[in-house]
N, C-alpha and C positions, 0 to 999 in steps of 0.2 A: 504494500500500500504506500502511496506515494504521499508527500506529507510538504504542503510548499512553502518556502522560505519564510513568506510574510507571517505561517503559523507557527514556524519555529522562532521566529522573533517575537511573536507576541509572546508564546509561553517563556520563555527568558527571559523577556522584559516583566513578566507577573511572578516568577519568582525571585527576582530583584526584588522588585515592590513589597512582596510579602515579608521578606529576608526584613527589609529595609523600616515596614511598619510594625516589625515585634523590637525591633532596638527602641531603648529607651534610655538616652543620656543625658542626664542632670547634671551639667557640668558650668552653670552659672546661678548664681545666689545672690540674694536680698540679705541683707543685713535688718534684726529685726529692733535688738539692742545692744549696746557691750556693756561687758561688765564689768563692774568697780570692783577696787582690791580692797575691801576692809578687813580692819584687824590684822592686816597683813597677809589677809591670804588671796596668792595672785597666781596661782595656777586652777585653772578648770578642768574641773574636774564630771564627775557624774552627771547626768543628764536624764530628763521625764517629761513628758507631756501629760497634760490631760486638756480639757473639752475648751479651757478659753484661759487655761493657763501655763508656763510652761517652769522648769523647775532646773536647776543648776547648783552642783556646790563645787566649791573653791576650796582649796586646802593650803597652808605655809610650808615655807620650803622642808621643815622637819615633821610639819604632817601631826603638829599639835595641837593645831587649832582649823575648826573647818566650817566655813558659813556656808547658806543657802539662798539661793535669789530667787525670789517669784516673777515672772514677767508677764505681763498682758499680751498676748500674741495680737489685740486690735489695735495695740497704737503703742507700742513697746515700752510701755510704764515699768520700771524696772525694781524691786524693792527687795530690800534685808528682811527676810523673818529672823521674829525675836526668837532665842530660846525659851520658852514658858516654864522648863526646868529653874533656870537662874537667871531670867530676865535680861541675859547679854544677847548680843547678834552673833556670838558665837557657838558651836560645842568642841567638845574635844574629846568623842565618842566614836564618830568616822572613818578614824587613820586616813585612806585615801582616799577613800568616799568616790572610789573610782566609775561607778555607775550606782543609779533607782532607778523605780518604777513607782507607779501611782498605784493604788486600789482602792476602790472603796467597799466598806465592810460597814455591816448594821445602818446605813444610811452617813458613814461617818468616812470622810478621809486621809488616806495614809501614805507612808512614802516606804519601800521597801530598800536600803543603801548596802550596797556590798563595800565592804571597807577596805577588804583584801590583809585581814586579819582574820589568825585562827581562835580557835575557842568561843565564849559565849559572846562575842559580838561580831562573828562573821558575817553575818545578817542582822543591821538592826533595822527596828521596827518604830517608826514615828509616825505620831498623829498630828494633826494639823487643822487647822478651823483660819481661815484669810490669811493672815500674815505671820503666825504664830504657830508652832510646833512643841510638843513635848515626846520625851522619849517613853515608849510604853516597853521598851524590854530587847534584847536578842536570843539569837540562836545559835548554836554550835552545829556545824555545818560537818557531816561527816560521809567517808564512800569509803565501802569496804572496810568501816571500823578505825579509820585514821581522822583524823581533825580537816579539813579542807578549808585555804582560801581561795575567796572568788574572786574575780575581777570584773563579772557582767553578771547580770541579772535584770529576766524581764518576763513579764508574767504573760501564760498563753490559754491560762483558763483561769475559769471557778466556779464552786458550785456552794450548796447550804454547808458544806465542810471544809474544805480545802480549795487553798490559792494552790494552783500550778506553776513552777517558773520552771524557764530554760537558767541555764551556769553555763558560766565560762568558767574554768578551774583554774587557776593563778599555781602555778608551779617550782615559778623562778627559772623557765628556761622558755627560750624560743621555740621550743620543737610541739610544744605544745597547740595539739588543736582539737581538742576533744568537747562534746558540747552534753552536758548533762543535764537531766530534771528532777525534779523534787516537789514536794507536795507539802505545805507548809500548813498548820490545822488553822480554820477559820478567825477560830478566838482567843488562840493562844499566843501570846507575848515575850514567850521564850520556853525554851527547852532542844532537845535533841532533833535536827530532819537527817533524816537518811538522804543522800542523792545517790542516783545512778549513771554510770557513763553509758551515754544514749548512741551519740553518732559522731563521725570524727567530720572533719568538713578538709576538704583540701583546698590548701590556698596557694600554694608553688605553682600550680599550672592551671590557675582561672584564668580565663580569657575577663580581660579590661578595656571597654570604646573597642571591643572584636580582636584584640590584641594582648599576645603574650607582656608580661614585664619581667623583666632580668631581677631576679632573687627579690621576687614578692611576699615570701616566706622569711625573709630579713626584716620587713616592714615592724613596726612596732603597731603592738595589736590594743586596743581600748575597750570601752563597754561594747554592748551589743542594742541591736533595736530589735523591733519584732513588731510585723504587720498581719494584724488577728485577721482583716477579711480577707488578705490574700495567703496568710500564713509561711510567710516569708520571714527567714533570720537578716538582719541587715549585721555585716561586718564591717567598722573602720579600720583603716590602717592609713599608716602615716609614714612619708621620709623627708625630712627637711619639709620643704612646701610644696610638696605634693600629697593629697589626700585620696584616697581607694574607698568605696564600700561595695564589699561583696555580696551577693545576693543568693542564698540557698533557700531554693523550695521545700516544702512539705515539711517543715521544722516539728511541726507536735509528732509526727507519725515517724521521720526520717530513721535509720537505721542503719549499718555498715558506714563506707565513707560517701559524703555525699560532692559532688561536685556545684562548683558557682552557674548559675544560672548565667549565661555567655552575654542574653541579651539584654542582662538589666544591669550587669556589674561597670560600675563606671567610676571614672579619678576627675580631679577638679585640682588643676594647680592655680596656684596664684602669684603673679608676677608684682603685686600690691605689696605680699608680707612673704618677701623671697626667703627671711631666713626661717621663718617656722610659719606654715597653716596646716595647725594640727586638728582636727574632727576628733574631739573625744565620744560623743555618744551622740547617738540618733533616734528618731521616734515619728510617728507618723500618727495626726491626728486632725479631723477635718480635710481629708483628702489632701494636707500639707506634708511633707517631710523637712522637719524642723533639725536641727544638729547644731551643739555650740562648740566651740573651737579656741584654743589658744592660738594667736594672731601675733608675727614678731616681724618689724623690719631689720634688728638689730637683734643683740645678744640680751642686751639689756632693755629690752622695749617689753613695760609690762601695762601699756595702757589700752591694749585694743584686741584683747579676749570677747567674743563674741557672741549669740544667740541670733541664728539666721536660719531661712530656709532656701530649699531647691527651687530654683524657677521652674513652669512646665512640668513638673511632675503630676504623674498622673498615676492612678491606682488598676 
């Protein structure tokens, strides 16, 4: 059967087109607010979204004191919650306070913070009402009967008993990619969770903007996000000022090692803040993808740490 050219052009030209409307790159941003260094602490740190607010904490260089910024995502009103513990704008409860997440529990709101500390505050647990937070307790985080810190945490269910989150395991090495869950009880404020090691995610040979990057797996890795309607893990990684977020499918179900989703994973450099645009955590809410970032033109530039989102994104 004879098949003529103008047909063989049109179907290569439709799977271009097709190829070409499943890529999705997000590789320019709005800035929503930056944010201030109080009490001295000027590194950004952990990151949370919720419905019309968005959440940040900052920690000092030795990671002893560590604040919280609430932001208005409609006109980037940007504010310190107090401690309601001891009525400073600090705590020193955190350590790195390297990712949270949001949940609400009994009609009431809370922050879940992974500190990347072991024992009974690997997980702590704070509540929160506008601008004010108190600590209601932690949790000693363990796998296989060893003590675990975390470095990402983000929650992917719940029910009348138990918050589900995904871990990132904080190990002290680079080789580390292992993505774990746990099931934390609805009303309890500390005590023991078991986690399990779920799935391993490869990140050496994700394709990034459709393209390989030379020792991606060097990248320095940060919290994690996680997209409930599409159930996508979102990965940052960072080198000097260039920023990556990976994208793996099927996160609550995944299993074995799973590979980045080719056509959503995408980098964002910045020629603005050449010597650091670092993406610590990411979140998505209101069909926004939101992520705040330490911002550096210089070594010593600590005034322009971030809260922005993706232009174009789309879910």
């Amino acid at each position: 059967m004879k098949i003529s050219k103008f047909l063989v052009i049109s179907l290569i030209l439709a799977m271009l087109l097709s190829i070409t409307a499943t890529a999705a790159y997000y590789n320019t941003y709005s800035t929503v607010a930056t944010i201030p260094n109080e009490n001295g602490c000027n590194r950004a740190q952990g990151f949370a979204v919720g419905s019309s607010y968005v959440y940040t904490a900052k920690c000092n260089d030795d990671e002893s004191k560590q604040v919280i910024y609430r932001t208005k995502m409609s006109d980037g009103t940007i504010t310190i919650m107090t401690n309601g513990d001891t009525s400073s704008t600090y705590t020193t409860s955190l350590g790195h306070a390297n990712d949270m997440d949001t949940c609400t529990i009994d009609g009431k709101y809370h922050l879940f913070v992974a500190t990347m500390k072991t024992g009974s505050e690997s997980l702590v647990k704070l509540q929160y009402s506008g601008n004010t937070y108190t600590q209601l307790g932690g949790y000693t985080l363990k796998c296989n009967g060893e003590n675990i810190a975390i470095s990402g945490v983000k929650k992917y269910a719940k029910d009348e008993n138990y918050v589900y989150f995904l871990f990132f395991v904080y190990d002290g090495t680079e080789d580390s990619v292992g993505v774990y869950r746990g099931q934390v009880p609805m009303t309890a404020n500390s005590g023991t969770v078991n986690i399990t090691h779920s799935f391993d995610i490869d990140i050496a040979s994700a394709l990034v903007n459709g393209s390989a990057v030379s020792k991606l797996e060097n990248f320095t890795r940060q919290g994690i996000g996680y997209i409930a309607s599409t159930d996508q893990l979102l990965v940052p990684l960072t080198n000097d000022n260039v920023s990556i977020i990976l994208v793996y499918d099927n996160a609550s179900t995944a299993a074995g090692t799973v590979m980045a989703n080719p056509d959503l994973s995408f980098r964002i450099t910045s020629s603005s803040y050449p010597y650091l645009f670092e993406i610590e955590g990411c979140d998505e809410t209101n069909g926004k993808l939101y992520f705040n970032c330490n911002r550096k033109t210089n070594s010593s530039d600590i005034s322009n740490d971030a809260i922005c989102y993706f232009k174009n994104f789309t879910i």
